[in-house]
N, C-alpha and C positions, 0 to 999 in steps of 0.2 A: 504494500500500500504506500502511495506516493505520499510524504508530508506538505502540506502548501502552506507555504505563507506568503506574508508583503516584503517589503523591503526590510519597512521598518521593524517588521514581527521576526528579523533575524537573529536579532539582538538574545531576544527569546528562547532562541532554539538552542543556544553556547550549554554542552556536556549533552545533546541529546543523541543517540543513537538512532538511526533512519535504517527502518525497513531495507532489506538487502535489494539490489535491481534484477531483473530478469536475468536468464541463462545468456550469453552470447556465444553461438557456436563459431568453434576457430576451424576453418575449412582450409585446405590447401589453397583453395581460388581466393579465400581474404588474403592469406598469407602472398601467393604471388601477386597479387594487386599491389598489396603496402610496397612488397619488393620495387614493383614496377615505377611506384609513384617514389621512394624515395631510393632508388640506384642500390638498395642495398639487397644483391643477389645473391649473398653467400650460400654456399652449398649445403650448410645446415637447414637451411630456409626452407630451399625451393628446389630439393633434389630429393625427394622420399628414397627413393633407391639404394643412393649411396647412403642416405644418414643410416634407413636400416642396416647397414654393415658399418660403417664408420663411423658415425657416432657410437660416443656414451649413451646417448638416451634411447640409442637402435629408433629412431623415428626422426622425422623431420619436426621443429620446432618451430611457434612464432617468436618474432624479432619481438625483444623485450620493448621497444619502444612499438609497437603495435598494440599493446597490452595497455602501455601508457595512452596512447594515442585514443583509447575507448575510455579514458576515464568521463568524458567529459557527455557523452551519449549515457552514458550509466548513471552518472549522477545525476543525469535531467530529467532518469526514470524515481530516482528518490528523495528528490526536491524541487518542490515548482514554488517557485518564488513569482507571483502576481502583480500585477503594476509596476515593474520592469521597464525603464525606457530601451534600455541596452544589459547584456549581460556579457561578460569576458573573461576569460583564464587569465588569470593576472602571473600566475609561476608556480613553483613547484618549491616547496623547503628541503625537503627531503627525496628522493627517490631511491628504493631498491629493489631488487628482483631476485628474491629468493629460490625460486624455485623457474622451471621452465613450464613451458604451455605446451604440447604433443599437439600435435594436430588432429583433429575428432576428438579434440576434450571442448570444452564450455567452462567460459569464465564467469563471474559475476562479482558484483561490487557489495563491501560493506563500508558505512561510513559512519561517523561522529562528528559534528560540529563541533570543534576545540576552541573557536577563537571567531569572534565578528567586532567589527570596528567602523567605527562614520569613519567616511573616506568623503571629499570633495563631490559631491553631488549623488553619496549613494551609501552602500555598507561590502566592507569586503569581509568575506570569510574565509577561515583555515580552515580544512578537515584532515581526520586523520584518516584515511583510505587503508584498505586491505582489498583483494582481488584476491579470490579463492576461483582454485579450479576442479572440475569435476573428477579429476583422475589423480587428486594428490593429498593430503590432509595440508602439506606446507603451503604457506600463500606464495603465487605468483609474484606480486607487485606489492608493494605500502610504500604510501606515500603521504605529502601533505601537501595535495593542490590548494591553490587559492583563486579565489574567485570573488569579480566585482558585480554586484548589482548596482546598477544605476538605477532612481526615481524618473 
């Protein structure tokens, strides 16, 4: 279930936990897209064949920043912020990637509002992100995106 609030009802939400987001399935065809869109073709990526023998993980992997790159889709399934002029990813405090993503696994987002602040015409928020995946107990991704709401 999505939380919604206003701008100013962010302030509100600082220590809440949000409802985890939907599954996202991680297919070879997203994986070679990301590839395609950012030049990064490495052969763990976008070769199932070889990684089955050469890799460590015997499987082809998505690019950890693919993983990062859905934070921002996942989070707009577990927070609608309302009367919005503009909304933006402001940055990232932390990023890690503990664990890899297999391909035919499914990620999904958990999150915490840690931190909301008046910023110049709106409120910006930290959270503290986890990305779990369906094939691992360890989390893929945590993080602490930041995000602007503008009024």
């Amino acid at each position: 279930m999505r939380t919604t609030t206003t701008v100013d009802g962010l302030t509100t939400l600082v220590g809440t936990t949000l409802d985890p987001s939907d599954w996202f399935e991680i297919t070879q065809g997203r994986i070679g897209t990301f590839a395609d869109a950012t030049d990064d073709h490495q052969w763990i990526h976008i070769d199932p064949e070889r990684a089955s023998t050469e890799s460590p993980f015997r499987c082809a992997i998505a690019h950890g920043y693919l993983t990062l790159s859905l934070l921002s889709v996942m989070f707009a399934q577990v927070l609608e912020v309302q009367g919005t002029s503009l909304a933006v990813n402001y940055g990232l405090n932390k990023v890690r990637f503990p664990a890899p993503v297999p391909v035919g696994s499914k990620v999904r987002l958990n999150a915490e509002i840690i931190s909301a602040q008046d910023v110049s015409g709106g409120v910006q928020i930290v959270s503290a992100v986890t990305v779990e995946c369906s094939v691992t107990d360890k989390p893929v991704c945590v993080a602490e995106p930041l995000f602007r709401y503008h009024r």
